[in-house]
C-alpha positions in Angstrom: 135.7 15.0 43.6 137.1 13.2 46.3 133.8 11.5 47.0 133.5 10.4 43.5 137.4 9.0 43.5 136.5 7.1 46.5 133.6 5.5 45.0 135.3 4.7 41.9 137.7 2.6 44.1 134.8 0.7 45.7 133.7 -0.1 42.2 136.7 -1.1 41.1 137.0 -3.6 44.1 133.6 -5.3 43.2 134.3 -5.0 39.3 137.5 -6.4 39.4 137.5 -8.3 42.4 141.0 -7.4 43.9 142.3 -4.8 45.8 144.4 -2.0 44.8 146.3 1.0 46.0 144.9 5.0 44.7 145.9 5.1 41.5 144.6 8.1 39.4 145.5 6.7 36.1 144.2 3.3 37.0 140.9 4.5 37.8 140.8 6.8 34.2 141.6 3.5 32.5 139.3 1.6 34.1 136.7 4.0 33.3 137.8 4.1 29.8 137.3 0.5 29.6 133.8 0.3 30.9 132.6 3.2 29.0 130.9 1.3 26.5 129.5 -2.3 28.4 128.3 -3.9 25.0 132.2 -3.1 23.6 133.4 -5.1 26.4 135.1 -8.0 25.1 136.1 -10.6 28.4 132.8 -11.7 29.1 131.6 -9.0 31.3 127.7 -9.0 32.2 126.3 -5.5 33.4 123.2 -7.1 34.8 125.3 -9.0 36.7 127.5 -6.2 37.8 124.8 -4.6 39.3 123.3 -7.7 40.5 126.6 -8.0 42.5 127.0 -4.7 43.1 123.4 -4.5 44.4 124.2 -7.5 47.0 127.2 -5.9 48.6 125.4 -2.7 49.4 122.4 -5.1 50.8 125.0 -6.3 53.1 126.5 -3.6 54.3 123.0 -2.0 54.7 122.4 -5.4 56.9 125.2 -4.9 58.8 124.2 -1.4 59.4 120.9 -2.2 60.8 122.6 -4.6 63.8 124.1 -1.6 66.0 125.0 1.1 63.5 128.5 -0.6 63.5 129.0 1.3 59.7 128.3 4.3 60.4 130.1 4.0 64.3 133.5 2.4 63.1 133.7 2.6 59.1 134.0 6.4 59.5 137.2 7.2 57.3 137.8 6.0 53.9 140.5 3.7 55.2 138.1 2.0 57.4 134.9 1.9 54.7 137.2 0.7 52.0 138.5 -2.4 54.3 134.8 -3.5 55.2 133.5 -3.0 51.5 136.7 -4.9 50.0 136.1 -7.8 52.6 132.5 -8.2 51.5 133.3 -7.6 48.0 135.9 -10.5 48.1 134.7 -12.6 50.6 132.9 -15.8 48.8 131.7 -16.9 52.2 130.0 -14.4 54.5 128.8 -14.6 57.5 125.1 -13.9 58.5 125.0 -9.7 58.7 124.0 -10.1 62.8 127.2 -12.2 63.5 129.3 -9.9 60.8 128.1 -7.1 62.9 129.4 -8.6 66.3 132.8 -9.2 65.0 133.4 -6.0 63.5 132.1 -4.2 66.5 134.5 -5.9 68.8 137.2 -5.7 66.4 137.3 -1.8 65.6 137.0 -1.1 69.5 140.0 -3.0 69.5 141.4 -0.9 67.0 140.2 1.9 68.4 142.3 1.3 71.5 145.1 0.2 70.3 147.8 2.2 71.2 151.7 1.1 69.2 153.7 -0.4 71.7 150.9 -2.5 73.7 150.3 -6.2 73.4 147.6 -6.1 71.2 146.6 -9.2 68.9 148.4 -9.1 65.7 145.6 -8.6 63.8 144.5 -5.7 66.0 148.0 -4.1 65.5 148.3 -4.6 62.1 145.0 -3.4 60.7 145.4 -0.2 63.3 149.2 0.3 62.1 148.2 0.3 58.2 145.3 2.5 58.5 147.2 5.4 59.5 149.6 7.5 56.8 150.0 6.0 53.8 146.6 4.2 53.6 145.9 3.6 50.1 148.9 2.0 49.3 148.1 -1.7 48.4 150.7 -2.7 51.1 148.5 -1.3 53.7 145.4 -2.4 52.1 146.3 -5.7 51.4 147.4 -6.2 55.3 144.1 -4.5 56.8 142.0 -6.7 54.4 143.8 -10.0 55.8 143.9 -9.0 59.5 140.1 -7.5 58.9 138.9 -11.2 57.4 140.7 -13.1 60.3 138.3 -11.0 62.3 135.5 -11.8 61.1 135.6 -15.6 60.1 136.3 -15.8 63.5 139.9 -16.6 63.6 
């Protein structure tokens, strides 16, 4: 179930288009709300939803295919969840080759960051707010900024 749960937060990311922190009940209302598409009443489109949904998983499949960066460095939910959020929010991305390079050299950066060293902020803050509490907004919201600086380039 945990699988599912973890999906249902990457779907609420695309379908809503902001982030959120685990929230059981959240998720069951969301659920409740899409359970009949054609009773939906603000103008949601499910072609289009899977349209979208459909280009964001291309993308990360793109990314994928320059170095196996997903699979290498998007290996806990934490980590998956900040990639998919940024493509899922991002309004302009990157070619999947340059997206690929960025985030490669950013998560070995995070990899060695060790609390304490002078790290770039970014660096520090994603690594700091992927450990413990995770799935709190607060930590998502700060990976998902520190993760986009990465890879616009900033």
């Amino acid at each position: 179930m945990q699988d599912v749960q973890f999906i249902s937060e990457l779907l609420s990311v695309s379908l809503l288009k902001q982030l959120s922190g685990f929230d059981q009940d959240a998720l069951e209302a969301l659920y409740a709300k899409y359970d009949e598409p054609d009773q939906i009443e603000d103008g949601f489109d499910q072609d289009d939803f899977v349209d979208e949904f459909g280009r964001e998983l291309s993308y990360l499949g793109e990314i994928e295919a320059h170095g196996s960066v997903v699979s290498t460095y998007a290996t806990t939910f934490a980590h998956l969840y900040s990639l998919w959020s940024w493509i899922a929010l991002s309004s302009d991305l990157p070619s999947a080759e340059i997206a690929a390079e960025r985030y490669e050299a950013f998560m070995k950066q995070v990899g060695e960051y060790e609390p304490g060293s002078d790290s770039d902020p970014d660096v520090m803050t994603y690594a700091e707010n992927s450990r413990g509490a995770s799935t709190d907004l607060k930590q998502r919201t700060a990976r998902h900024a520190s993760l986009t600086n990465a890879l616009r380039g900033q």
